[in-house]
MMTF fields as JSON, N, C-alpha, C and O atoms, coordinates in Angstrom:
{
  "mmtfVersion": "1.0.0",
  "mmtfProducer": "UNKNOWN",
  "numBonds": 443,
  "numAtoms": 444,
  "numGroups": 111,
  "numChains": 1,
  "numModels": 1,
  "chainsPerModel": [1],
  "groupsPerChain": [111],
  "chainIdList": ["A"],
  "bondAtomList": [4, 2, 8, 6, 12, 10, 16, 14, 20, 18, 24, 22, 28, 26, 32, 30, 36, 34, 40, 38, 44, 42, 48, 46, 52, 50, 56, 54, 60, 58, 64, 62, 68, 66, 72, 70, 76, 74, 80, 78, 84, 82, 88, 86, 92, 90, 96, 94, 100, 98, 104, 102, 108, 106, 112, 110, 116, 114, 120, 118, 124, 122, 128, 126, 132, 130, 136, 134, 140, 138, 144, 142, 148, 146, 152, 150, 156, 154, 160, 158, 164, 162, 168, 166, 172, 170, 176, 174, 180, 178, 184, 182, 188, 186, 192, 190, 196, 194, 200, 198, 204, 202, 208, 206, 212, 210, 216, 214, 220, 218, 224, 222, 228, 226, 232, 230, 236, 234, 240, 238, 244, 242, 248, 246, 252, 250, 256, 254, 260, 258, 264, 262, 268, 266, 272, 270, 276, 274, 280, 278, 284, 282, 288, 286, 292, 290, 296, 294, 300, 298, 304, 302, 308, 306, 312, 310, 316, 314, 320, 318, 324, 322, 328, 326, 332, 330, 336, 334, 340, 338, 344, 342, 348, 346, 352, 350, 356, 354, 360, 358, 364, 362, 368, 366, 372, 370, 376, 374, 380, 378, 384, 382, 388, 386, 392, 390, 396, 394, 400, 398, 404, 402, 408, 406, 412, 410, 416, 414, 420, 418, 424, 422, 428, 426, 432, 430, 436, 434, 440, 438],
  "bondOrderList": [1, 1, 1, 1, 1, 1, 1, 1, 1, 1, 1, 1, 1, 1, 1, 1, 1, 1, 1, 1, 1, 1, 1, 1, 1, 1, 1, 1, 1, 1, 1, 1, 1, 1, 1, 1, 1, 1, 1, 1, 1, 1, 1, 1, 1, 1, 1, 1, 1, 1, 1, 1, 1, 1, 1, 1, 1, 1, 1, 1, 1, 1, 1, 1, 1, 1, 1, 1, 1, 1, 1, 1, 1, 1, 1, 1, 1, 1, 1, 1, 1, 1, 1, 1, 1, 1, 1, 1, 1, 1, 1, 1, 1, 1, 1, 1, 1, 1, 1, 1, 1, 1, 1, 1, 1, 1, 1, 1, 1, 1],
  "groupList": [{"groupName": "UNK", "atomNameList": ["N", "CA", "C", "O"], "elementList": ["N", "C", "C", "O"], "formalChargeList": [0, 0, 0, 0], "bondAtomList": [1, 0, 2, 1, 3, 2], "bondOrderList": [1, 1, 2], "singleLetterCode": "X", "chemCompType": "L-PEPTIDE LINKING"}],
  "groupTypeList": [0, 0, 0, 0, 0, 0, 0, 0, 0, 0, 0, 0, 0, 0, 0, 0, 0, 0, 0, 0, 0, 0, 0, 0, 0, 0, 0, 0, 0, 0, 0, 0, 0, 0, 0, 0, 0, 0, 0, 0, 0, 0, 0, 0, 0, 0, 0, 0, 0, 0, 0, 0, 0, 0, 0, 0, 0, 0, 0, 0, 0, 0, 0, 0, 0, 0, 0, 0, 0, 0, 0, 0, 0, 0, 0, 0, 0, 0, 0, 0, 0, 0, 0, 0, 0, 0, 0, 0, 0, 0, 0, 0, 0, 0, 0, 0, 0, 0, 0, 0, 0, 0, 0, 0, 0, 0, 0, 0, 0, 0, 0],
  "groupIdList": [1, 2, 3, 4, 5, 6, 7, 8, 9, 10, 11, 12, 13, 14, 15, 16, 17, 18, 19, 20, 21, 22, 23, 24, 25, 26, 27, 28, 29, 30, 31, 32, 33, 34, 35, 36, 37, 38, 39, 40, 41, 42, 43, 44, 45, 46, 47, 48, 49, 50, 51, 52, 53, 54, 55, 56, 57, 58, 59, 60, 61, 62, 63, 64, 65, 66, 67, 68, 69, 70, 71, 72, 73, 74, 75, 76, 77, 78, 79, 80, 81, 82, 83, 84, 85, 86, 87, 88, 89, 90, 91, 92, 93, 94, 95, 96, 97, 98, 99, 100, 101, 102, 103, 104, 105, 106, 107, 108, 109, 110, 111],
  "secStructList": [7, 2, 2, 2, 2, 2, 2, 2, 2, 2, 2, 2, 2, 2, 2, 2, 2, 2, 6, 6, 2, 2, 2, 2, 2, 2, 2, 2, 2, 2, 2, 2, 2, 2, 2, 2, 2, 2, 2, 2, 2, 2, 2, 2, 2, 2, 2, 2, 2, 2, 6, 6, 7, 7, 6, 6, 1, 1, 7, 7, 7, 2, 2, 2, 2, 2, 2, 2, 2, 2, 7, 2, 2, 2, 2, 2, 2, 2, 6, 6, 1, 2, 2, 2, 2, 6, 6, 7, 7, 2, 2, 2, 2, 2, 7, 7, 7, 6, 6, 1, 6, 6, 7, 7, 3, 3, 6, 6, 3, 3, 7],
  "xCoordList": [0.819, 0.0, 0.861, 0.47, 2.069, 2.866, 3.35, 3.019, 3.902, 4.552, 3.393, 3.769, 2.15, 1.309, 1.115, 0.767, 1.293, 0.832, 2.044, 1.817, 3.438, 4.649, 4.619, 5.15, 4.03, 4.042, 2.735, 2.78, 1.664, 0.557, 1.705, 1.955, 2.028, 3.011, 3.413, 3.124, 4.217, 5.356, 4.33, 4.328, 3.703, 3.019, 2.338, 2.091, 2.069, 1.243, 2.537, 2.382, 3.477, 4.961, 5.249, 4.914, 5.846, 5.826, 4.569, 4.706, 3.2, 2.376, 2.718, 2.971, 2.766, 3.045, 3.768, 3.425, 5.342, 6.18, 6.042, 6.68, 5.135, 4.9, 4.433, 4.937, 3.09, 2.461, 3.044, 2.386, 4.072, 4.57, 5.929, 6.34, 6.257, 7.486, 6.571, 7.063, 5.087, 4.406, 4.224, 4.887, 3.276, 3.111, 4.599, 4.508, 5.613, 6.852, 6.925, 7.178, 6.633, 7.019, 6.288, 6.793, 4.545, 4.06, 4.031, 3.085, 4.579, 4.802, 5.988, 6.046, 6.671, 8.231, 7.64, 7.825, 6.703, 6.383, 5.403, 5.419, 4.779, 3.419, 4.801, 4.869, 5.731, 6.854, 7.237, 7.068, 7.603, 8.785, 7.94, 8.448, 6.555, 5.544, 5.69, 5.971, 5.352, 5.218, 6.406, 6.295, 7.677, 8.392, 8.643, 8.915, 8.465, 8.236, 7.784, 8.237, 6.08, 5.747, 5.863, 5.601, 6.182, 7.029, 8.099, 8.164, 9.007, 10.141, 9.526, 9.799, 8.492, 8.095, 7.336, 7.179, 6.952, 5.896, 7.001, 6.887, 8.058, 9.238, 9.564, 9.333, 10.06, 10.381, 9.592, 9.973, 8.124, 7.266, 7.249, 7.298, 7.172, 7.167, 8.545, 8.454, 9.792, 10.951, 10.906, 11.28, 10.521, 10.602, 9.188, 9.472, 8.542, 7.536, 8.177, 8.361, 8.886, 9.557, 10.659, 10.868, 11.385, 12.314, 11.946, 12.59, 10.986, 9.829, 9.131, 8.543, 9.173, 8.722, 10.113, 9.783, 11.309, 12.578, 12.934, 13.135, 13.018, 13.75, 14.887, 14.75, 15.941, 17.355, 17.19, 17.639, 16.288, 16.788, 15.448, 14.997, 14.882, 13.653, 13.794, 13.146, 14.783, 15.375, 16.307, 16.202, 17.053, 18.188, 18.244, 17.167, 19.049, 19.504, 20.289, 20.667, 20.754, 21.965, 20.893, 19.69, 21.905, 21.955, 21.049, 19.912, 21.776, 21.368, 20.039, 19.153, 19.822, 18.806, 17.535, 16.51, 17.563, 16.9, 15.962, 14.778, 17.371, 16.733, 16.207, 15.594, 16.747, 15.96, 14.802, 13.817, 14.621, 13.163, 12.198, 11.326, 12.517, 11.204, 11.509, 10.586, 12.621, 12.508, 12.139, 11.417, 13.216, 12.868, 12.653, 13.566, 11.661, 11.026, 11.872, 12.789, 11.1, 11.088, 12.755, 13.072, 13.606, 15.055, 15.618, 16.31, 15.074, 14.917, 14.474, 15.18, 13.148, 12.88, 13.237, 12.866, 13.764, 13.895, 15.691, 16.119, 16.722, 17.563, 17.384, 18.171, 16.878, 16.421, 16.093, 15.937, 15.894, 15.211, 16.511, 16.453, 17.652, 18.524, 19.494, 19.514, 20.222, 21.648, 22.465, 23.03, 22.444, 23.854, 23.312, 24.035, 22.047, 21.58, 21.426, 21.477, 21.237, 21.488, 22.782, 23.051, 23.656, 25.07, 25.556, 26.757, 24.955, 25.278, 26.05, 26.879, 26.084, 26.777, 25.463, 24.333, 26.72, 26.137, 26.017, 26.525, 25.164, 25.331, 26.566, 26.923, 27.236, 28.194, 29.62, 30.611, 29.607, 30.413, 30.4, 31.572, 29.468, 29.368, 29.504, 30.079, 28.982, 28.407, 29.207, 29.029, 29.739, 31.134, 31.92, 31.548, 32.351, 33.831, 34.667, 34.28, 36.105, 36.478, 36.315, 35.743, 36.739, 36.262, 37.138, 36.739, 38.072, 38.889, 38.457, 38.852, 37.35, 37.334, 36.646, 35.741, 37.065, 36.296, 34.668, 34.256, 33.877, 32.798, 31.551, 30.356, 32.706, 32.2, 31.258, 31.48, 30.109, 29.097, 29.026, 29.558, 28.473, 28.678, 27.072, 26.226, 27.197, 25.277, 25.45, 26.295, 25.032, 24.356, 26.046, 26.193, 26.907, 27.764, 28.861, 29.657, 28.809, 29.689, 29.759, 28.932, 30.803, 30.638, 30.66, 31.223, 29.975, 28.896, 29.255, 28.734],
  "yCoordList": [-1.194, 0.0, 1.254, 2.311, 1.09, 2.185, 2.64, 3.632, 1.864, 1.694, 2.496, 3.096, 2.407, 2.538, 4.048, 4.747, 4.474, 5.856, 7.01, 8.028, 6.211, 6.682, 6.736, 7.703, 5.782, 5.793, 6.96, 7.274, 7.523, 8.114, 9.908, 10.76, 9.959, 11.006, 11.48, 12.491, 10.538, 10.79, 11.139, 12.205, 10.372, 10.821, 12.382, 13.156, 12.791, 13.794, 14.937, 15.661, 15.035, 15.622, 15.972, 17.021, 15.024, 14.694, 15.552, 16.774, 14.906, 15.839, 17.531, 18.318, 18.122, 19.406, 19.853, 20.914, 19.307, 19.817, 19.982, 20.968, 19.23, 19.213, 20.323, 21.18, 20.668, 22.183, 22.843, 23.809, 22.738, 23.966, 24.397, 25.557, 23.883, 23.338, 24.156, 25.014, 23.636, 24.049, 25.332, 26.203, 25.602, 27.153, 28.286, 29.445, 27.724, 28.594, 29.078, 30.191, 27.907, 28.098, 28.829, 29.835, 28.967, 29.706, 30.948, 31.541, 31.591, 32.302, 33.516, 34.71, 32.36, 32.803, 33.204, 34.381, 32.399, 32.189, 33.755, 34.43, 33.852, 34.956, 36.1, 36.862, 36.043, 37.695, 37.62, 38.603, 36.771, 36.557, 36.974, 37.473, 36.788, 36.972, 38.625, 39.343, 39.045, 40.616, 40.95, 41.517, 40.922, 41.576, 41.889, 42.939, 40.635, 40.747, 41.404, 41.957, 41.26, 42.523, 43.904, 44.671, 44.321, 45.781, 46.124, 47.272, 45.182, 45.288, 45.668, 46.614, 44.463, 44.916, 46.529, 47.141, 47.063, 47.991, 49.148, 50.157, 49.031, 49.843, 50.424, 51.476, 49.463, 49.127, 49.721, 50.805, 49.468, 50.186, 51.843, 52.694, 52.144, 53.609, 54.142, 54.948, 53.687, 53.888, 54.088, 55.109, 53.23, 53.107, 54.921, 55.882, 54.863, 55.863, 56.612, 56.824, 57.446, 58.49, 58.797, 59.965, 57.67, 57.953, 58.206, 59.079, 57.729, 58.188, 59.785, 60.293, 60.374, 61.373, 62.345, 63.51, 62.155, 62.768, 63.051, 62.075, 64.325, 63.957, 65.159, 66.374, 64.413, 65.583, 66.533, 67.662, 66.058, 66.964, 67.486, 67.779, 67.648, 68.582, 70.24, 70.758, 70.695, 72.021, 72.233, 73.279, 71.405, 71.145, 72.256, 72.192, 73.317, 74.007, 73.75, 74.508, 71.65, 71.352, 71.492, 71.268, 71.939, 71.989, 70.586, 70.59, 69.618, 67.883, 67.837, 67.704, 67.975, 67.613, 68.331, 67.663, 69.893, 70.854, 70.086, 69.764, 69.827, 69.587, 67.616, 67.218, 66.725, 65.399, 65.75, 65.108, 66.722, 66.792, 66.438, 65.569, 67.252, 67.791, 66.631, 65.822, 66.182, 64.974, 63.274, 62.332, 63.618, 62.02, 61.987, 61.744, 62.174, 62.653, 61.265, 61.343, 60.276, 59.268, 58.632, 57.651, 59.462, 59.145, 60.075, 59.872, 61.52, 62.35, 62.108, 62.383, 61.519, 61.308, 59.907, 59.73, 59.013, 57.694, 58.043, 57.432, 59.033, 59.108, 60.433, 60.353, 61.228, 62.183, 61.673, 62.573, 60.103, 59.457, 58.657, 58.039, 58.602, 57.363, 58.465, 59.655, 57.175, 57.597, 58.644, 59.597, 58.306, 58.823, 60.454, 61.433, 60.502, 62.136, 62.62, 63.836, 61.807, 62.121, 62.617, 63.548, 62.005, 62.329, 63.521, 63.461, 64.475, 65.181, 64.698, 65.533, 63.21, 62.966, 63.79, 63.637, 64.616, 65.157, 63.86, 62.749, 64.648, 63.873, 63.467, 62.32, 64.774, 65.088, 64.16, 63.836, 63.877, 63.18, 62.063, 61.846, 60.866, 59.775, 59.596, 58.643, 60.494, 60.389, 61.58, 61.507, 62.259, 62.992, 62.632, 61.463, 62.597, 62.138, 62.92, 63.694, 62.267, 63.164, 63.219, 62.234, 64.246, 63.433, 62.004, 61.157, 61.862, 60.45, 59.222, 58.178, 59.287, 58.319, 57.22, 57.557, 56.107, 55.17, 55.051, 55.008, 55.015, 54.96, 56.242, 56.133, 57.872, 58.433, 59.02, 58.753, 59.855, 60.703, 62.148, 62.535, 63.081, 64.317, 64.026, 63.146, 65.275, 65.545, 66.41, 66.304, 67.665, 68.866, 69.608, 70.204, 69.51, 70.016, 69.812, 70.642, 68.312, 67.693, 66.096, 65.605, 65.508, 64.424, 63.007, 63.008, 62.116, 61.026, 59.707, 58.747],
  "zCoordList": [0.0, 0.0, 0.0, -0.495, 0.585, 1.03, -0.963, -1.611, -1.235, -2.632, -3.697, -4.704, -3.346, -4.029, -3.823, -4.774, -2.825, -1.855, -2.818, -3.471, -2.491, -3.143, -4.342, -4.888, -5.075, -6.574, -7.168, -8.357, -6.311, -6.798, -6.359, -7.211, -5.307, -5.041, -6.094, -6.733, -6.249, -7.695, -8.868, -9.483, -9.019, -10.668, -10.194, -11.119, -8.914, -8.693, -9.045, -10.029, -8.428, -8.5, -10.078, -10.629, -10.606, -12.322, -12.695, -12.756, -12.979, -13.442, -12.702, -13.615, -11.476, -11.411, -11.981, -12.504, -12.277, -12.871, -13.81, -14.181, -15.037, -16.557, -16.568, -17.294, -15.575, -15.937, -15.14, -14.753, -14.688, -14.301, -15.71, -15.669, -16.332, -17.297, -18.599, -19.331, -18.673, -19.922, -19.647, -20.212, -18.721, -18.044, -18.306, -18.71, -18.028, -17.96, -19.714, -20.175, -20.374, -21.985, -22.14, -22.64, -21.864, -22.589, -22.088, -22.605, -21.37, -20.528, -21.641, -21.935, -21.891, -22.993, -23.881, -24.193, -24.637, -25.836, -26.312, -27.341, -25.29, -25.032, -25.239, -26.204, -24.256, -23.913, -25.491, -26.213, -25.832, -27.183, -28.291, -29.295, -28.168, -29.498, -29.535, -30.495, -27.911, -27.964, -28.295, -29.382, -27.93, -28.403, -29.857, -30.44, -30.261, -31.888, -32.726, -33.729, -31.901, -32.29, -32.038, -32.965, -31.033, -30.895, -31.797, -32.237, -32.142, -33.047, -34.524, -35.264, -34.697, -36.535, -36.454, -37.51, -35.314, -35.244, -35.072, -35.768, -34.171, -34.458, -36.046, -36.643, -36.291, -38.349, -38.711, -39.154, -38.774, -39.552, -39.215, -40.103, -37.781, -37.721, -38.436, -39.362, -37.995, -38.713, -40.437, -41.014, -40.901, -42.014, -42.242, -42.956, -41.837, -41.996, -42.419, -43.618, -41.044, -40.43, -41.606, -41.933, -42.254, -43.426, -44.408, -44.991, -44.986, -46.145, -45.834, -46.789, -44.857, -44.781, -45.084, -45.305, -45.13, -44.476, -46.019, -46.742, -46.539, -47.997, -47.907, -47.763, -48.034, -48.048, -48.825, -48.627, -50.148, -51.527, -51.36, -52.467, -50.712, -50.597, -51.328, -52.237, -50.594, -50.225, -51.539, -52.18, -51.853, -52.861, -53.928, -54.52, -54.488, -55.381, -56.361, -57.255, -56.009, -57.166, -58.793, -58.92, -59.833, -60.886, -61.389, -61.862, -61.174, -61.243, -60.945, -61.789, -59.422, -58.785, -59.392, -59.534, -59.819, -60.635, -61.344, -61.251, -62.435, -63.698, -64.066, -65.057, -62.825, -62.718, -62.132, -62.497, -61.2, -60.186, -61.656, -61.639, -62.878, -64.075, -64.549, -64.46, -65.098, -66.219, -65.542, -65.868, -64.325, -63.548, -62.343, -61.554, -62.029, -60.601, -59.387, -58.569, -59.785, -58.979, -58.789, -58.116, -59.546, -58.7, -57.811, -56.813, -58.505, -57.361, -56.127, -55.157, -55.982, -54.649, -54.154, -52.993, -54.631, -54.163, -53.756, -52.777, -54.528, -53.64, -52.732, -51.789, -52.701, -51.811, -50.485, -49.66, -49.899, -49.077, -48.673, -47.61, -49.391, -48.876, -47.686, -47.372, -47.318, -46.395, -47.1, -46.564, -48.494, -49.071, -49.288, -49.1, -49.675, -49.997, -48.646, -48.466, -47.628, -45.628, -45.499, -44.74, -46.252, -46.045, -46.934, -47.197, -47.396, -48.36, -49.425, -49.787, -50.321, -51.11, -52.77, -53.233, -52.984, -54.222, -55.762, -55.913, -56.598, -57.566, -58.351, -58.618, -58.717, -59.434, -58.402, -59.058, -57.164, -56.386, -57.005, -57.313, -57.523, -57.89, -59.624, -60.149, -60.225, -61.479, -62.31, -63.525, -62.031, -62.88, -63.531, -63.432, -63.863, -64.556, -65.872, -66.747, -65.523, -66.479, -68.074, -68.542, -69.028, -70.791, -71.003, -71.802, -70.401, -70.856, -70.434, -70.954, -69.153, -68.279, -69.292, -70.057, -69.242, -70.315, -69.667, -68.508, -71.197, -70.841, -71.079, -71.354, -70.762, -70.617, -71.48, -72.661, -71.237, -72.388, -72.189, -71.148, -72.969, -72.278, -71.826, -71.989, -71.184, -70.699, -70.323, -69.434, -70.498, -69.953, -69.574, -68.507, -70.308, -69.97, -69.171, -68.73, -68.993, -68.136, -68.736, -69.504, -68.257, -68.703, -67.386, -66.291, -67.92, -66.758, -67.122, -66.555]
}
């Protein structure tokens, strides 16, 4: 009887621990979901906040001028990056000299 008493113990023990073991996970599982979602909801405001931000808003370059009329949407798609954040001009990337292989004229300069 004793063996029997000990053996119902134990399974009572064992079973607590399972729900206490399951309980703990979902416990993780519930924190870990939220954080997740705070993080993607972060991103999304972030990402907002950069889409609203345009360097070349203000802009007086020559370049920037005369793409705003002909090609809007590189105007504003680099107007929105790091590099137009960083004041990297057009003419910094896309200049070059008449020898450089490759080169074309355009508007008085050559690209």
């Amino acid at each position: 009887m004793q063996d029997r008493e000990s053996t119902d113990g134990l399974l009572q023990w064992f079973t607590a621990g399972r729900v206490l073991i399951l309980a703990g996970v979902a416990v993780l599982l519930v924190a870990g979901l939220i954080l997740v979602a705070e993080a993607i909801e972060e991103s999304r405001e972030l990402a907002e906040t950069d889409r609203e931000v345009n360097a070349l808003a203000e802009s007086d370059n020559e370049c920037v001028a005369c793409h705003r009329r002909a090609t809007t949407g590189i105007v504003e798609q680099y107007g929105r990056s790091s590099m137009a954040a960083a004041e990297v001009a057009c003419e910094d990337c896309h200049e070059v000299a008449e020898d450089y292989g490759g080169a074309v004229e355009h508007e008085g300069t050559w690209v």
